[in-house]
TINURO-539029 format. One record per residue (C-alpha): x, y, z. Coordinates in steps of 0.02 Angstrom, whole numbers, plus 32768, in hexadecimal, padded with zeros to 4 digits. Example, Ala and Ser with C-alpha at 12.3 -4.5 7.8 and 13.67 -1.06 7.14 Angstrom:
residues 2
82677F1F8186 82AC7FCB8165 
This chain:
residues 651
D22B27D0391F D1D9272F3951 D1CD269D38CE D154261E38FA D177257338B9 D0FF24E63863 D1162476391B D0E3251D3981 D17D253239B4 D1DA25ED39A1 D26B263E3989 D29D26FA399A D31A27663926 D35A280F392B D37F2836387A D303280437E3 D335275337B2 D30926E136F3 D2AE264A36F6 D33625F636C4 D39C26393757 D30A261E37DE D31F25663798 D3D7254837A8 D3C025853860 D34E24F73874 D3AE24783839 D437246437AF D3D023E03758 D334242C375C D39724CC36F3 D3CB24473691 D33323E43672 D2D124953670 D26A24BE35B5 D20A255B35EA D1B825A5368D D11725E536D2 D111267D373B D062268C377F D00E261336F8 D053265D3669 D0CA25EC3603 D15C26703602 D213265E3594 D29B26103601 D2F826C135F7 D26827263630 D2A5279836C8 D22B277C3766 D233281C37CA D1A1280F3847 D143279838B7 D0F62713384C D0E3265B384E D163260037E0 D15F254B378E D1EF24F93734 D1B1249736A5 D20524073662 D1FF23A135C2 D18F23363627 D11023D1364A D0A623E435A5 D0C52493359E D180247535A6 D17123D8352A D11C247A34B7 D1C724E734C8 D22F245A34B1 D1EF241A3416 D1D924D733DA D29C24F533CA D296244C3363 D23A249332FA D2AB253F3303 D33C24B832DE D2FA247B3237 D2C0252D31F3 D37E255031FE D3A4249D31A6 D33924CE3130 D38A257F3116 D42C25263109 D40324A93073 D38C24FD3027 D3AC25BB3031 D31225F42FD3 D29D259C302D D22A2617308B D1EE25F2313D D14E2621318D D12225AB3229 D1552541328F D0D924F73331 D0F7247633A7 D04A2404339F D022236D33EF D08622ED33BC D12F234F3382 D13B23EB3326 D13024253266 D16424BA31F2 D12424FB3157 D1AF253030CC D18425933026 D1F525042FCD D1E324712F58 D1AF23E62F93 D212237F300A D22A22B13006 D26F224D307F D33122523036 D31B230F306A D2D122EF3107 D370227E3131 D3E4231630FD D38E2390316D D395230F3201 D468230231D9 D46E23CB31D4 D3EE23DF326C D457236732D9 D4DD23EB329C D495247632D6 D4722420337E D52623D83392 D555249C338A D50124C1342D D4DC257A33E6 D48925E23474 D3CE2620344F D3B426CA3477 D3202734345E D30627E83435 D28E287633F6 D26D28FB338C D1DB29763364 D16D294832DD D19629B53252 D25D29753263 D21B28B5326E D1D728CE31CA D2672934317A D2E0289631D0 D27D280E318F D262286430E6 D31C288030D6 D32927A630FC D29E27913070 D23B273630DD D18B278030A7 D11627003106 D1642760318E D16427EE315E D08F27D6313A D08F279231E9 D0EC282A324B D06A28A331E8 CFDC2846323A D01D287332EF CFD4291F332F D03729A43307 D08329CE33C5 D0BC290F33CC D16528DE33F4 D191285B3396 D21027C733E0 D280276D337E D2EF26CB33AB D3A626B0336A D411261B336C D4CC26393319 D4822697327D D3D92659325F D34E26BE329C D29C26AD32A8 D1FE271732E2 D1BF26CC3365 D17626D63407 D1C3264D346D D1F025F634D6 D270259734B4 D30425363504 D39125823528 D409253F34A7 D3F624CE3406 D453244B3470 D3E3241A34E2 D37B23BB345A D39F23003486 D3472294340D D2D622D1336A D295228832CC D24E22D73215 D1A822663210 D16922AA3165 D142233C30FC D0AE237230A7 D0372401304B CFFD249930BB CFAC25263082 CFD725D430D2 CF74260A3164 CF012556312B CEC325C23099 CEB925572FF9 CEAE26172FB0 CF6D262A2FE6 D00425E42FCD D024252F2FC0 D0BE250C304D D118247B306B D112242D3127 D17A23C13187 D14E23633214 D1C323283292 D1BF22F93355 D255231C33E2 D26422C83477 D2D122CF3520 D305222F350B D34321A6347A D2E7213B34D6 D23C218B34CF D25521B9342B D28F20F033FC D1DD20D8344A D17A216833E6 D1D1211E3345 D18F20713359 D0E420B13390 D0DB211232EC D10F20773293 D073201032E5 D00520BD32A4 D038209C31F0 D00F1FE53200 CF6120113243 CF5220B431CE CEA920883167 CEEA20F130C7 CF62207830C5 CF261FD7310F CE881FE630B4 CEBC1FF53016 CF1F1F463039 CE9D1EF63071 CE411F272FD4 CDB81F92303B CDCD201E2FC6 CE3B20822F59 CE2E21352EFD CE63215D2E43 CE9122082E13 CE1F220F2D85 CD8021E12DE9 CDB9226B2E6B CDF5229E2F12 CD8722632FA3 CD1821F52F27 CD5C213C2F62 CD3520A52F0D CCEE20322F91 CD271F852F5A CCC81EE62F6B CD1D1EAE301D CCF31F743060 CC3C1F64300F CC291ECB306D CC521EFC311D CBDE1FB330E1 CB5A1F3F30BF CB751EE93151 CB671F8331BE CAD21FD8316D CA511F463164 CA8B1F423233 CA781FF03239 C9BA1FE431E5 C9931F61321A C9C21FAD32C5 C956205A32A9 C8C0200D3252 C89D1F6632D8 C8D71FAE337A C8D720623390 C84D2092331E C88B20E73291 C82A20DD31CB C89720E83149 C896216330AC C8F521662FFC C90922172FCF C95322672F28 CA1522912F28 C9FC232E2EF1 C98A23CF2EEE C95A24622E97 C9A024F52EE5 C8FD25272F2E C8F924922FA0 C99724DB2FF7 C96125872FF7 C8CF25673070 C94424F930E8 C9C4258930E1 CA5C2511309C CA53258A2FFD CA89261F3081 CAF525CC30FF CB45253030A5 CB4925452FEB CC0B25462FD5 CBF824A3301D CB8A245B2F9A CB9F24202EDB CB3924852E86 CAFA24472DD5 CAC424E02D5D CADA25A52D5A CA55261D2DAF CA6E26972D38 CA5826232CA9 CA0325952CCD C93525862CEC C95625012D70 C9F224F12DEA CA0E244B2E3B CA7C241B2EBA CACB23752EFE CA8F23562FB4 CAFD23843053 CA7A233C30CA C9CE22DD30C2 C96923573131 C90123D330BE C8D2231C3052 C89B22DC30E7 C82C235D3128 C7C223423097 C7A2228D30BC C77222DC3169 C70E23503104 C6BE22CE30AC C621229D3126 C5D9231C31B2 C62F22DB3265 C5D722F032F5 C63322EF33A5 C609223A33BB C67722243323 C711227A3382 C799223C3382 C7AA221932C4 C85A21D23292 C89121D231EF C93D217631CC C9802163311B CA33211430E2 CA6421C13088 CAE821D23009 CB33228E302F CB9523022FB7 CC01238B3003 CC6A23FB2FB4 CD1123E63037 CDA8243F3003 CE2123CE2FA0 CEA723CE302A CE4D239130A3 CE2822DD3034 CE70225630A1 CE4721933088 CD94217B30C7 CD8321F5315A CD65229830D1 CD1822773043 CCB022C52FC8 CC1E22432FC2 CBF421E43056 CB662171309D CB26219A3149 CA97214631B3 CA4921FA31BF C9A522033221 C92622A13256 C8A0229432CC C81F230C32DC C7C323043393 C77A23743418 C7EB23FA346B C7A723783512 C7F522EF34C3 C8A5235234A0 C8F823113540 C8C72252351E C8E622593459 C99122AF3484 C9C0221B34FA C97E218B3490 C9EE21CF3405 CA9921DA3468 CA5A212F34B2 CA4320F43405 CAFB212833C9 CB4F20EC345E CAF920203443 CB41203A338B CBDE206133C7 CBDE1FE73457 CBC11F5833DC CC451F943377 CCB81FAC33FC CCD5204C33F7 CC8A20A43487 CD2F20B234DE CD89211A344F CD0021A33454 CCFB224C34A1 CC5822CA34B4 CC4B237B3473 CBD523ED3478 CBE2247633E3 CB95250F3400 CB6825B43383 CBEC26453379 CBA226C233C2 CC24273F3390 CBF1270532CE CB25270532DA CB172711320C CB33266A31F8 CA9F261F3271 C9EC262A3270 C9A3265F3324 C9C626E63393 CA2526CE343F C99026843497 C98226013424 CA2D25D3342C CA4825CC34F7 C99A256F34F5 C9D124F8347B CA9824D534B9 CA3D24DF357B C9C324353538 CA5C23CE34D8 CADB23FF359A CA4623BB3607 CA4623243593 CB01230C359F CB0E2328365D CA8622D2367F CAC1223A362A CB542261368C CBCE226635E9 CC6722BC35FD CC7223323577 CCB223D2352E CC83247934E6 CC9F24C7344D CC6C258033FE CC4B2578333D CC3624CA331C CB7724B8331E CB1124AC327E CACE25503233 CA1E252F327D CA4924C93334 CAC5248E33A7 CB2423E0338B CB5C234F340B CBE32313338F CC26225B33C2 CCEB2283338D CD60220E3378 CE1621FF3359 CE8821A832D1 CF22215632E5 CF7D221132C1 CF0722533335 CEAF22CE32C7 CDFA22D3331C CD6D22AD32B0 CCAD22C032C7 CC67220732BA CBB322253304 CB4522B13322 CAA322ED3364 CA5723953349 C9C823F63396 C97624573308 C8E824D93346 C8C7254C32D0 C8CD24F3322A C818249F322A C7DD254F3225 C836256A3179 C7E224E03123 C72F24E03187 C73A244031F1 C6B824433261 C65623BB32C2 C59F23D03317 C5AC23D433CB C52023793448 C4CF2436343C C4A8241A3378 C53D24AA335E C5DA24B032EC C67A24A83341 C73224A1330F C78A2407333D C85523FE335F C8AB23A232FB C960233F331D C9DF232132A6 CA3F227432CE CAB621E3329C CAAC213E32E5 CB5421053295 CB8421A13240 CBEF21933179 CBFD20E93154 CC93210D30F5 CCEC21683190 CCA920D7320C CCF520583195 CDB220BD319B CD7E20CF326D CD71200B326F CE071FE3320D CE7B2047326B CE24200C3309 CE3E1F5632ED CEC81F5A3277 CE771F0231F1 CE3B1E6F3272 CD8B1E89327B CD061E5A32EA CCE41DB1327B CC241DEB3255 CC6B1E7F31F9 CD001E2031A8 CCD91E1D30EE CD231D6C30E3 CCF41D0F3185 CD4A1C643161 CDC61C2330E0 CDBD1B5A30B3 CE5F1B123090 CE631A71303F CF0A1A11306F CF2119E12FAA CEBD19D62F09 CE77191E2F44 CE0D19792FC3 CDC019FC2F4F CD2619B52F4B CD0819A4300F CD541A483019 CCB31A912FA7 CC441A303009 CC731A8D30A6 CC7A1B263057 CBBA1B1C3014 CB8B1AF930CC CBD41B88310E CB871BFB308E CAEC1BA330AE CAE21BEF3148 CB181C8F311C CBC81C953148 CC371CE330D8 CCBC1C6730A6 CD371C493008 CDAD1BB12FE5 CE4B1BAD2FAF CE701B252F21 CF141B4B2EEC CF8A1AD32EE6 CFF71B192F68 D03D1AC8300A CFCB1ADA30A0 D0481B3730F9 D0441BB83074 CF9F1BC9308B CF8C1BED3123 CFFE1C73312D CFA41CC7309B CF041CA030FB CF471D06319A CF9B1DA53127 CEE41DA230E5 CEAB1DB731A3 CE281D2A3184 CDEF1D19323F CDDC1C5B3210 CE181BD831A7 CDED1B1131A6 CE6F1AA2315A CE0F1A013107 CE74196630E5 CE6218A030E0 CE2D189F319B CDAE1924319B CD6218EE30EE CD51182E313D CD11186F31FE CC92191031B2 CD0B198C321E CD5C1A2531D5 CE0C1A563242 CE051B073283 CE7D1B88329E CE541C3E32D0 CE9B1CE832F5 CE4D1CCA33A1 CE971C1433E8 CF1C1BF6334D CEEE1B303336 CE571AEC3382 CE551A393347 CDC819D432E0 CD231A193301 CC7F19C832B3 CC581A35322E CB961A59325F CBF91A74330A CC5D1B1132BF CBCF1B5B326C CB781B6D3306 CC021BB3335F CC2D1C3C32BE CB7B1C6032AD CB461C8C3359 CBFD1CF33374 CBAA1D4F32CC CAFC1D693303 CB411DAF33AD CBB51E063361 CC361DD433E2 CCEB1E2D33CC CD531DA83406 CE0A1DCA3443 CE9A1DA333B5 CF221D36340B CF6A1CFC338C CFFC1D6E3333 CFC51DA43278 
């Protein structure tokens, strides 16, 4: 047989050869260095037998798809670990993902003092070099062997196999696990790991099921990388905005308000405020948007006609029984059926098209409780939510001006590079949950793709993530774990003006239906807020900084200067604070720089006598004596510009 190899090269055998054994032919090292194979594309087990004429690559830890095997027998590793000191823990499974690996464990809960006993008896099991080897068995006797191990998440996963499947298993020494591979060749080869954390998982992601514990750790080839991956993580927490925000007394949460219902504190309301009088301000002088104040909630009736009643009620809170009640209200999810009433309220003409309506919404939505995390899901949220209701001519040009819109925002909060484009399509394997037929939908997904590629965004597709009535272009972004979140999005809605008679009179005196788009210019506030803190680390862009400058009178004698040149700078709108304390200087500053104040001014003797304030930023460190009228100039235009100036100085 001939094996062709990843540099086109070939080689010829006689008798049916493994991957592994194809490799070690090659080289010694690449056997050695070898995590799994592909034979003709498919990502094959390094002991699969090759017995015909097929193109072979050796993948490495390097490779992706190798990285994937590798860190798959880590996991494999710590199910036995687990087995070992805690025998009645139950296993279920255990993926490589992006950044490592995890498995889920019917067990108590685990802290870190466990975690640190499974890496001792995981470095065990490793140090034993036991060989992996895999094997099958019919259906029917993988369910009697797994039944007889009382391993019944097994067991439940075996019985969802067809019934002809042969079912492969993986032992090392005398754990075993279903599973179907690949996997190294030996626990040994597992240089360098580490148990990052463990938390809640629910079985098959169904809060219905069983609550599991998971652990999440990472494996590398080398210390060195893994040194590296360690010290990376350690710059995530320090940028993590669950954390870091709740230092910088952004926000917080309190179990008896709630999951997902943060308290915004007055430093986060400050910086929100900031961003939404941009935001309208924005919408309502340049791109020709009128604003509307619409109720937070609705009777029942309201989301009946929009269809939200049908599609999306398990998603809503819901105040009062059908059954029981005369009236049944409901907390808002989204602002469009309000809105279409203020569109409603007049007779439009086609001169009148396009009409956009923008509105800083407060949202409600029911999201599962395990989801809650910081301020990326939440259960109330502010969003800059806007519809416009034009032409089907003007669809193209309203489309545009709304991803041009979102990308300025983003821009000026310098975050354009950390964004990626998808466009989210209808299921067409699951047509229940959309209005329109198939038509509809290709017409609709064709208008938002010639938008995207002709605004030449690089972008991807994705089945079953478009609203129940129209397709999405969803801005994602990711956070510093690299969970991907939706921060913007804009939605072509065709069939929903029908349901609640929106009409305008066209040039011909006749009724037509207008389109209508669904859009953010900014998105949640709440989630923008965590984006920006994890972004920036705390050190914001100093127009958003909730305090802008900090005075720092040298001792009490200087108070009163201090106050004068605090009064200035709040004159002209900067926000500023002094600190009066009778501490030394040098203790204030370093408080002054933990509070990630981009700027402080240090008054004295020599300032008070010459009118000049001394600077020092996160930007130059000390800048010397400036006049103060001077430094307000310079603070107030880097504000009104809302320049993001490079931090050179170490916080």
């Amino acid at each position: 047989m001939k094996i062709t190899l990843k540099d086109g090269s070939s080689k010829e055998y006689e008798q049916p050869m493994s991957v592994y054994d194809i490799a070690r032919d090659i080289s010694e090292g690449l056997a050695r260095n070898a995590c799994a194979g592909e034979v003709d594309g498919e990502v094959v087990d390094l002991r699969t037998i090759v017995d015909k004429d097929c193109t072979v690559n050796i993948l490495t830890f390097a490779d992706e798809k190798g990285k994937a095997a590798y860190r798959h027998t880590a996991s494999h590793v710590l199910a036995e670990a687990v087995k070992n000191l805690y025998p009645d823990a139950k296993i279920t499974i255990g993926p490589s993902i992006d950044e490592g690996f995890y498995y889920d464990f019917d067990a108590e809960p685990f802290s870190r003092e466990d975690l640190d006993k499974l890496e001792a008896e995981m470095k065990k099991i490793i140090k034993k070099n036991a060989k992996i080897e895999r094997f099958t068995m019919p259906r029917e006797e993988a369910i009697k062997y797994m039944e007889e191990r009382n391993e019944p998440y097994k067991v439940e996963l075996i019985k969802d196999l067809p019934e002809d499947a042969e079912i492969s298993f993986y032992s090392q020494g005398d754990f075993t696990d279903l599973c179907a591979g690949p996997h190294l060749m030996s626990t040994g080869k597992i240089k360098a790991f580490k148990l990052i954390s463990s938390s809640m998982a629910y079985w098959r992601g169904d809060s219905d099921r069983a609550q599991l514990q998971r652990i999440y750790g990472t494996a590398f080839d080398k210390k060195d990388d893994l040194k590296a991956y360690l010290e990376h993580l350690e710059d995530i927490k320090k940028r993590d905005h669950n954390k870091l925000g709740r230092e910088m007394e952004l926000f917080n949460t309190v179990d008896v308000i709630g999951q997902g219902l943060p308290l915004i504190l007055p430093k986060g309301v400050k910086m929100i405020t900031k961003l939404q009088r941009w935001i309208e301000d924005l919408e309502d002088n340049d791109w020709g948007y009128v604003r509307t104040k619409t109720p937070l909630m609705a009777k029942s009736d309201l989301y009946k006609i929009s269809g939200h009643w049908d599609h999306y009620k398990e998603g809503m809170f819901v105040l009062g029984d059908e059954e029981t009640d005369k009236e049944v209200f409901a907390l808002r999810p989204m602002t469009c059926p309000f809105q279409y009433y203020v569109y409603k309220n007049t007779q439009k003409s086609y001169r009148d098209l396009p009409y956009r309506m923008s509105e800083t919404s407060t949202l409600f939505r029911k999201e599962d409780s395990g989801e809650m995390h910081g301020l990326t899901r939440v259960r109330q949220f502010t969003i800059s939510e806007g519809h416009l209701v034009i032409r089907p001519d003007q669809a193209e040009e309203e489309l545009k001006s709304c991803l041009d819109l979102a990308y300025y925002v983003l821009s000026v909060l310098g975050l354009q590079n950390d964004i990626t484009f998808r466009l989210s399509k209808w299921d067409p394997e699951n047509k229940k949950k959309y209005l329109g037929d198939d038509d509809y939908w290709n017409s609709t997904q064709d208008a938002l793709r010639e938008v995207l590629v002709e605004k030449n965004v690089e972008f991807v597709e994705a089945d079953g993530e478009a609203a129940f009535y129209g397709p999405k272009i969803d801005i994602q972004a990711k956070n510093v774990y690299g969970k991907e979140d939706t921060m913007i999005t804009i939605q072509l809605d065709c069939a929903t003006a029908e349901k609640f008679d929106m009409y305008y009179i066209d040039q011909n005196g006749d009724k037509k239906r207008p389109y209508i788009i669904h859009r953010t210019s900014l998105g949640c506030y709440e989630r923008t807020l965590a984006w920006l803190i994890e972004k920036y680390a705390g050190l914001f862009p100093t127009w958003l900084c909730p305090e802008q400058v900090r005075v720092l009178p040298i001792s009490e004698k200087y108070g009163d200067y201090a106050e004068k040149v605090l009064a200035e700078l709040k004159k002209n709108g900067i926000d500023a604070t002094m600190d009066n304390r009778s501490e030394k200087i040098g203790y204030k500053i370093r408080e002054t720089r933990l509070a990630k104040v981009p700027y402080m001014l240090v008054v004295g003797q020599k300032e008070e006598e010459e009118g000049k304030v001394s600077v020092r930023s996160r930007f130059l460190g000390d800048e010397g004596q400036k006049d103060l009228s001077t430094f307000i100039d310079d603070i107030c235009k880097e504000i009104r510009t809302k320049e993001i100036r490079k931090v050179e100085v170490e916080q």
